[in-house]
C-alpha positions in Angstrom: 0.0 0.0 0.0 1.4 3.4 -1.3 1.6 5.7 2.0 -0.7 9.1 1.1 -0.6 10.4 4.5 2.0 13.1 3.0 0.9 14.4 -0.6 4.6 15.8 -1.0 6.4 13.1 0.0 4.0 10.5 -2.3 4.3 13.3 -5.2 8.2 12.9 -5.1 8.2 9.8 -4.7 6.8 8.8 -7.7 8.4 11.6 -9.7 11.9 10.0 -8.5 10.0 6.8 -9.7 9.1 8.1 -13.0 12.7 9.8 -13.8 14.3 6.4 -13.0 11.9 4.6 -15.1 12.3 6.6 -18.1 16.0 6.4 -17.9 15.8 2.8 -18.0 13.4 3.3 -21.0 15.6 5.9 -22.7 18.9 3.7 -22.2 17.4 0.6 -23.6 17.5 -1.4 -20.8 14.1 -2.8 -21.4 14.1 -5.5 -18.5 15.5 -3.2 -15.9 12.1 -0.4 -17.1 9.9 -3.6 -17.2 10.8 -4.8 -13.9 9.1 -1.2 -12.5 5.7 -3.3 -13.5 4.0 -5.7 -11.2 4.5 -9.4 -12.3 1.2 -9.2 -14.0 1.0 -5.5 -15.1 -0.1 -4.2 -18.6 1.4 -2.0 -20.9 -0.3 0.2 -23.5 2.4 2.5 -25.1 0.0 3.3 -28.0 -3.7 3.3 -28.9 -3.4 1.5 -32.4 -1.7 -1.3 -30.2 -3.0 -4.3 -27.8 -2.3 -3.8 -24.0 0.4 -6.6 -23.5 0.4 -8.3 -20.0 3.6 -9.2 -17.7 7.4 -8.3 -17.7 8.6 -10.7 -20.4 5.6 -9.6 -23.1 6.4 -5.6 -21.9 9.8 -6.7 -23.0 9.1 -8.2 -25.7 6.5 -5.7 -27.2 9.2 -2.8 -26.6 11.8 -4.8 -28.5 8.9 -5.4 -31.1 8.4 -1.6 -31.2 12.2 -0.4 -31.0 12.6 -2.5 -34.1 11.6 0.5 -36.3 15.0 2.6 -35.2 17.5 -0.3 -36.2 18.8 1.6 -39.5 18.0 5.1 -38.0 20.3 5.8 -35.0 18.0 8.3 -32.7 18.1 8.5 -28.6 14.6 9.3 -27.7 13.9 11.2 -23.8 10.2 10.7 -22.4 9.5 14.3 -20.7 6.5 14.2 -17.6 4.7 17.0 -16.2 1.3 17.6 -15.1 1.9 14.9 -12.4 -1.5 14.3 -10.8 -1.8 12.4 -8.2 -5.4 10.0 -6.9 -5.5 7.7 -4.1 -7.8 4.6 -4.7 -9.8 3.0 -2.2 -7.0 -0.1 -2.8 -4.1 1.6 -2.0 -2.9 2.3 -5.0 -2.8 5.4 -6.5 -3.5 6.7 -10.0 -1.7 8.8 -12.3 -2.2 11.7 -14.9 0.5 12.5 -16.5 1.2 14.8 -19.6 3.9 13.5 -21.8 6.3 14.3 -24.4 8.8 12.6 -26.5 11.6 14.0 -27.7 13.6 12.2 -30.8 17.0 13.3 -31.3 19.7 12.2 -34.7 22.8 12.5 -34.8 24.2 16.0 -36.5 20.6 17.5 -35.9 20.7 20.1 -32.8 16.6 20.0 -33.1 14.4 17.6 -31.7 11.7 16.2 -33.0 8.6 16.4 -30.6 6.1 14.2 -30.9 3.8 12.1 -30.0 1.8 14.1 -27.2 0.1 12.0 -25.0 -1.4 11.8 -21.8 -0.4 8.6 -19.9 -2.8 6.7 -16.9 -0.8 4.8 -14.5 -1.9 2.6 -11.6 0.5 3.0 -9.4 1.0 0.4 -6.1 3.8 0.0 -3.4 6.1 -3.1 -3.9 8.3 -3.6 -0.6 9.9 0.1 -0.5 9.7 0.7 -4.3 6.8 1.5 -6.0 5.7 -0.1 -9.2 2.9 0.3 -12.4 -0.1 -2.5 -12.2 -1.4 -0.5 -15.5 -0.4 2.1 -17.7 -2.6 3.7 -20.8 -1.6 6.0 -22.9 -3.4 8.2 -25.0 -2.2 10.5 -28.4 -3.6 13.9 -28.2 -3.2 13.9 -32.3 -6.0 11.1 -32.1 -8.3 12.6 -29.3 
């Protein structure tokens, strides 16, 4: 159960969750970002795609996805903001987050931004960490 008797505290903890999430996401290091799911969580990176269930199919479906960059040599950042924050009657707590990502080649100073999304996490307490049971996320280009 996610401690909300402190909305700072639970609001930094889960931003220093997200930031080391994304990292992991960012670097490649799809096991280490799918091991911040619960054994059974699901994963919705894009509407046009099937929520995939559990830490080896998240894996999988991000090395599915990642496929696509193989010739082109980019290093894509996830940006959050908007952080807003829900307890559940569970314990848990759920998640409204604003979202950018930022694709950057090599020899190009400018990014490209895009998609704009907003992502819905589930959010629940694992031992000291804290981990996703569910994440959504939603285009703004399709809303």
């Amino acid at each position: 159960m996610i401690d909300t008797t402190t909305e700072t505290g639970l609001y930094a903890r889960i931003q220093h969750f997200y930031a080391h999430q994304m990292q992991a996401l960012d670097g490649g290091r799809f096991e280490e970002y799918a091991l911040t799911f619960t054994e059974t969580g699901t994963f919705q990176h894009s509407p046009s795609v099937e929520p995939v269930r559990g830490r080896a199919a998240i894996v999988a479906e991000l090395v599915r996805f990642h496929e696509r960059f193989a010739d082109d040599p980019v290093q894509r950042r996830h940006w959050f903001n908007h952080i807003a924050l829900t307890p559940r009657a569970d314990g848990s707590v759920r998640a409204t987050v604003y979202a950018l990502v930022l694709t950057v080649r090599p020899g190009r100073r400018e990014p490209e931004v895009a998609p704009s999304c907003v992502m819905h996490d589930v959010l629940e307490a694992d031992g000291d960490g804290i981990r996703t049971r569910s994440r959504s996320i939603v285009h703004d280009h399709l809303g």
